[in-house]
C-alpha positions as CSV (number, residue, x, y, z in Angstrom):
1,X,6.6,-0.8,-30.6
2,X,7.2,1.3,-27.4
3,X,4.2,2.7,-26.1
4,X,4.7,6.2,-24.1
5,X,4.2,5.9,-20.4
6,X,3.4,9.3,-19.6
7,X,1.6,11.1,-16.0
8,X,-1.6,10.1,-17.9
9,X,-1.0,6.9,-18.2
10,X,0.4,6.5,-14.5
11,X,-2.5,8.0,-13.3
12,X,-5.0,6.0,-15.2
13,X,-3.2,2.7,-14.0
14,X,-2.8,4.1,-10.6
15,X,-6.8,5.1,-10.4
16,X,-7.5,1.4,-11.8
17,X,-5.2,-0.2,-9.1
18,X,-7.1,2.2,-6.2
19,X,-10.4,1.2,-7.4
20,X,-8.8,-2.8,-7.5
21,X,-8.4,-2.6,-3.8
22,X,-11.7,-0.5,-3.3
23,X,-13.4,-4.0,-5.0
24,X,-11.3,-6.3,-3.0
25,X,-11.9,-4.5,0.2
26,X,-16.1,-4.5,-0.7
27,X,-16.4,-8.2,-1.3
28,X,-13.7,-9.9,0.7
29,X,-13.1,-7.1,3.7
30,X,-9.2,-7.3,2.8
31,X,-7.0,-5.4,0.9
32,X,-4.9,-7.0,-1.9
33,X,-2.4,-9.3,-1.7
34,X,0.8,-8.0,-3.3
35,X,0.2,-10.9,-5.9
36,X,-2.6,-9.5,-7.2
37,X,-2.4,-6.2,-7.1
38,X,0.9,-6.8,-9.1
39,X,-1.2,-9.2,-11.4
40,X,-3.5,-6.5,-11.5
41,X,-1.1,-4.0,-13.2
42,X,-0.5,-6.8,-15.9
43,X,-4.2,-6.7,-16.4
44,X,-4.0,-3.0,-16.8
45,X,-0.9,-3.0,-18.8
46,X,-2.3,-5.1,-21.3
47,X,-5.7,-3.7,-21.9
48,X,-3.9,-0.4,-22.1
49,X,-0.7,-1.6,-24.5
50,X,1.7,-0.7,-21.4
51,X,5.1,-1.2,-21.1
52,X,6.4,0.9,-17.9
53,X,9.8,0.3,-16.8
54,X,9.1,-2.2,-13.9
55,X,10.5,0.4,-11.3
56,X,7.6,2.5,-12.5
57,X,4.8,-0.4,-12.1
58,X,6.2,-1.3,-8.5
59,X,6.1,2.5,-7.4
60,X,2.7,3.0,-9.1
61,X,1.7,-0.8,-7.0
62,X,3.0,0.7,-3.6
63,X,1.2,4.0,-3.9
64,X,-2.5,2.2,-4.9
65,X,-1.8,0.2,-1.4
66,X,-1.4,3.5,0.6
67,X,-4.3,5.6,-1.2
68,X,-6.6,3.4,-1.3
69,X,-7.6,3.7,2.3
70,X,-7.5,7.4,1.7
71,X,-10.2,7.1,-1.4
72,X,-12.3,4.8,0.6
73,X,-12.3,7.2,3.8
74,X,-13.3,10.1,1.0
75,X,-15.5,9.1,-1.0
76,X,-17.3,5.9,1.2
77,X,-17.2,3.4,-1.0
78,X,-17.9,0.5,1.0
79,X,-20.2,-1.5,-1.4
80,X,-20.2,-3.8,-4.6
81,X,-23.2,-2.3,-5.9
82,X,-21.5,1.2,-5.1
83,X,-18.2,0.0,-6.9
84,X,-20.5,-1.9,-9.8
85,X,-21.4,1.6,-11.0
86,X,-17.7,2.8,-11.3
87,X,-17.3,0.4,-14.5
88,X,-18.9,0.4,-18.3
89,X,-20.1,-2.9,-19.2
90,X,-17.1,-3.8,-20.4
91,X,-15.2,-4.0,-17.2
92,X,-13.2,-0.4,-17.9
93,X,-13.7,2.6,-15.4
94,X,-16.5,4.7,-17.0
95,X,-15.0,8.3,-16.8
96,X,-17.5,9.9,-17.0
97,X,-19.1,9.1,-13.9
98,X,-18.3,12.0,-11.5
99,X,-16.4,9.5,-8.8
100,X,-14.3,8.0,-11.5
101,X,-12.8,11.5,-12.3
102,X,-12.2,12.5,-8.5
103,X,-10.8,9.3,-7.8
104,X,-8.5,9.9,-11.1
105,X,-8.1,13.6,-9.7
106,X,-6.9,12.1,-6.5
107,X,-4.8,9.9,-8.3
108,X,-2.6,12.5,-10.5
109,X,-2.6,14.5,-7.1
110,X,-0.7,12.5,-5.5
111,X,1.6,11.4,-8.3
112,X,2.7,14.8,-8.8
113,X,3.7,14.8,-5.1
114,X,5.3,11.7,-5.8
């Protein structure tokens, strides 16, 4: 069964992805590699019951790589203690913490430019 892959969606993997490179960035003082942050969308995509066109993934891969920098010069988040706080304890983005939902914000923003 299909499952929709609509600006939600996009925007929710595309806000996972950010905060992916936020983490990397915190504990390593690198970006991604392009392995991971692809193998990072298959995490997503499967949590979430995914199936994007793979045009759409690699689209939604390249623009985490370019707003991430813009998110960290934002909102300063520089720490793993800082980025810790982002997740529930299940390892999903808690929402309902205010920096989730401006990073997600951020994240649709620039989709719809997209």
């Amino acid at each position: 069964m299909p499952t929709i892959f609509d600006d939600e969606a996009r925007a929710e993997m595309l806000c996972y992805l950010v905060v992916g490179e936020l983490v990397a960035m915190a504990r390593t003082g690198d970006w991604l590699r392009t392995d991971h942050l692809v193998e990072l969308s298959l995490v997503w995509m499967r949590a979430n019951g995914a199936n994007p066109e793979w045009r759409d993934r690699i689209g939604i891969v390249r623009m985490a790589v370019d707003l991430a920098s813009d998110i960290l010069a934002t909102f300063g988040l520089r720490s793993e203690k800082a980025l810790a706080l982002l997740f529930t304890n299940g390892g999903r983005l808690d929402y309902r913490v205010p920096l989730v939902g401006q990073t997600h914000d951020g994240c649709a923003a620039r989709l719809q430019r997209a």
